[in-house]
C-alpha positions in Angstrom: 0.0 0.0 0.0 1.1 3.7 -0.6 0.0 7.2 1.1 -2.4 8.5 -0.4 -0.4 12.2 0.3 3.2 11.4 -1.2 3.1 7.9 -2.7 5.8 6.6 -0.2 5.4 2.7 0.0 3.8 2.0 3.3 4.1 -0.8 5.7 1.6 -3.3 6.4 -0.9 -1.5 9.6 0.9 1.3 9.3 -1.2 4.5 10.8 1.0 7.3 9.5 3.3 7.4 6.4 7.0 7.8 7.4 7.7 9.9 5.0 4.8 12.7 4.9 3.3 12.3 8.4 -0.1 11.4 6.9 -2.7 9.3 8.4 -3.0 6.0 6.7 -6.7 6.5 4.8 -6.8 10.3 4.5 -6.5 12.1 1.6 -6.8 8.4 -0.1 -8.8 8.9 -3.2 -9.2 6.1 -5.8 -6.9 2.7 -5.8 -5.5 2.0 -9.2 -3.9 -1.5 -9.8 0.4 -1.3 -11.0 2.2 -4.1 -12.3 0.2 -5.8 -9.3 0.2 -3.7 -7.0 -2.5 -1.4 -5.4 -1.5 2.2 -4.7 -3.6 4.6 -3.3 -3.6 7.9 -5.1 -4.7 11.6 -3.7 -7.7 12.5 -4.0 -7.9 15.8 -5.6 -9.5 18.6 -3.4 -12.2 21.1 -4.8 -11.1 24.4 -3.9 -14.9 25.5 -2.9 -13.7 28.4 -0.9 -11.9 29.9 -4.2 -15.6 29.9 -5.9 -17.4 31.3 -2.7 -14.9 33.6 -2.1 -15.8 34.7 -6.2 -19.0 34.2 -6.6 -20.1 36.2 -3.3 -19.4 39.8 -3.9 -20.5 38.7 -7.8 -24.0 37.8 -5.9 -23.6 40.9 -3.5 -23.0 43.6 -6.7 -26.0 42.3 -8.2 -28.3 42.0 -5.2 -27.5 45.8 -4.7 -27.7 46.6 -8.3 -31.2 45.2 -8.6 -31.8 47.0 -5.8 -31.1 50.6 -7.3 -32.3 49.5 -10.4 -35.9 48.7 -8.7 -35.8 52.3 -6.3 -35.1 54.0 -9.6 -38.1 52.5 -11.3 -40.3 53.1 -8.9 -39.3 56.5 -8.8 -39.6 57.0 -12.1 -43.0 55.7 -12.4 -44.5 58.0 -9.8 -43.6 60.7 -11.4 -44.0 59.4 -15.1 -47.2 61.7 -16.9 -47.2 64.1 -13.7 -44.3 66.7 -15.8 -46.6 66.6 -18.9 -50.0 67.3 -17.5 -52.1 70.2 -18.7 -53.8 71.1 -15.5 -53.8 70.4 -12.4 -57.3 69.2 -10.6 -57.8 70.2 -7.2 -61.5 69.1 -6.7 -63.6 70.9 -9.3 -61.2 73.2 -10.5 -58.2 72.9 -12.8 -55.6 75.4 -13.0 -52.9 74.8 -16.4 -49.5 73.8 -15.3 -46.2 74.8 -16.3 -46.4 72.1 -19.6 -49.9 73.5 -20.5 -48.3 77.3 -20.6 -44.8 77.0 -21.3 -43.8 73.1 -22.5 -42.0 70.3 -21.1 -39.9 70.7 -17.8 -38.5 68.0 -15.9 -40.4 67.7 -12.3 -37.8 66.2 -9.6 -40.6 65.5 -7.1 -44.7 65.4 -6.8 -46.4 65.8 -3.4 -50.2 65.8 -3.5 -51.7 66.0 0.6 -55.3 66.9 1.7 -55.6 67.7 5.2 -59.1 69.4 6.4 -60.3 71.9 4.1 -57.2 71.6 2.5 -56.0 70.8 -0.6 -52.5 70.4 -1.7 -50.3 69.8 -4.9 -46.5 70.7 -5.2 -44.3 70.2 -7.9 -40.5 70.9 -8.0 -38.9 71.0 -10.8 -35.4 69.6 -11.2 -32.0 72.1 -10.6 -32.2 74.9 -13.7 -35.3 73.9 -16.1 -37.2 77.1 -15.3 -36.0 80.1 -16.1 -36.7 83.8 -14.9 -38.4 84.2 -18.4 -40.3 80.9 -17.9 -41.8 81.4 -14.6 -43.0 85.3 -15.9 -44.6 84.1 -18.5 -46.7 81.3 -16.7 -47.3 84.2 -13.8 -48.6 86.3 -16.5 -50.5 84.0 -17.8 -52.7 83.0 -15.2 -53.1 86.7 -14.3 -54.2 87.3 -17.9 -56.1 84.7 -18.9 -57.1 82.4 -15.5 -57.8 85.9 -13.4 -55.4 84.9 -10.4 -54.3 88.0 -8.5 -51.1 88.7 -7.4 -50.0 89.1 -3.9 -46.1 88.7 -3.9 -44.3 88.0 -0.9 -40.7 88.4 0.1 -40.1 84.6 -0.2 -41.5 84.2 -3.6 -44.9 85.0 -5.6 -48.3 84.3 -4.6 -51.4 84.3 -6.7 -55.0 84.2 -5.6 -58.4 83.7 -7.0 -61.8 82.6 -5.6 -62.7 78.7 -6.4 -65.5 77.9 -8.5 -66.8 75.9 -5.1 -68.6 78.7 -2.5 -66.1 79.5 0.1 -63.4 78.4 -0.8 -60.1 80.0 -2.9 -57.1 79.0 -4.9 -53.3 79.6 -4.5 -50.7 79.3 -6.1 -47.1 79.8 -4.5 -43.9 80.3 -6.8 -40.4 79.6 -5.4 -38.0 80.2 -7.8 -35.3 79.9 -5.6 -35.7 76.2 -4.9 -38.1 75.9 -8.4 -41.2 74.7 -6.5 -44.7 75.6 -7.4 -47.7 75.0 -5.1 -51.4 75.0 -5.8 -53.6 74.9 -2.9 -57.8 74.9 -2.4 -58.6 76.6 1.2 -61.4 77.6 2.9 -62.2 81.2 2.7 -61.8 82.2 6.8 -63.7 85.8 6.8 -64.0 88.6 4.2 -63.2 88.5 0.4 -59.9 88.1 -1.7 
């Protein structure tokens, strides 16, 4: 018999080869038959920690990747049709939007909340896509044509009109600064606009 490690001849109940140190039996792989004699030869050892140790951060990079790839999706899909609406509806009355007025501009974000008498929808438009000359001409055109009023503040500009509901107005709130434009439907509190 040989060791299965170094192929030194072995003696007969031998436990370790004298050559190697191995145990008698370990490492043995498959006997093959020589001239009439059975050696024992290695068996051959799969390197599995090799493929784990390539295979995991393959798996990892694309468990993350999908992972972006579905965020950006969804992202994309809430706000897919919202930058290339004509008006926006808050409850019975529809004020044109930036697309209606001017043409396409990219909107960043959408927020839409009703709280109360309240009725809520912002849209901000991504870094540079509205210029000064945009956001005139859409302020002068709902003054023109939609009868808003204006009532500019220090922050930004603020147009008002009355809603076609009974007490109850519109606003709409222009920050050029950070390029977000909110419409809101309130309830009149006392007096006229």
């Amino acid at each position: 018999m040989y060791c299965g490690n170094c192929g030194n001849k072995l003696n007969e109940g031998d436990l370790f080869c004298d050559h190697c140190g191995n145990a008698v039996g370990s490492n043995s792989g498959s006997s093959v038959s020589v001239n009439g004699q059975v050696i024992n030869q290695p068996k051959k050892k799969k390197n599995i920690g090799l493929i784990v140790a390539i295979a995991s951060p393959l798996i990892f990079f694309t468990l993350v990747l999908g992972v972006f790839i579905f965020i950006f999706i969804m992202l994309f899909s809430s706000l897919n049709g919202v930058d290339s609406e004509e008006f926006v509806q808050l409850s019975g009355d529809e004020i044109p939007t930036i697309y209606q007025v001017i043409g396409y501009k990219s909107i960043c974000d959408y927020d839409s909340s009703n709280v109360g008498d309240e009725l809520k929808m912002m849209y901000v438009y991504c870094n540079g896509e509205l210029t000064n000359y945009d956001y005139e001409k859409y302020i002068n055109y709902l003054i023109i044509e939609e009868d808003f009023v204006d009532i500019t503040t220090f922050d930004g500009t603020e147009l008002t009109k009355e809603s076609n509901d009974d007490n109850m107005y519109l606003t709409i709130d222009i920050d050029k600064q950070i390029g977000t434009i909110v419409y809101t439907k309130k309830k009149l509190t006392g007096g006229n606009i």
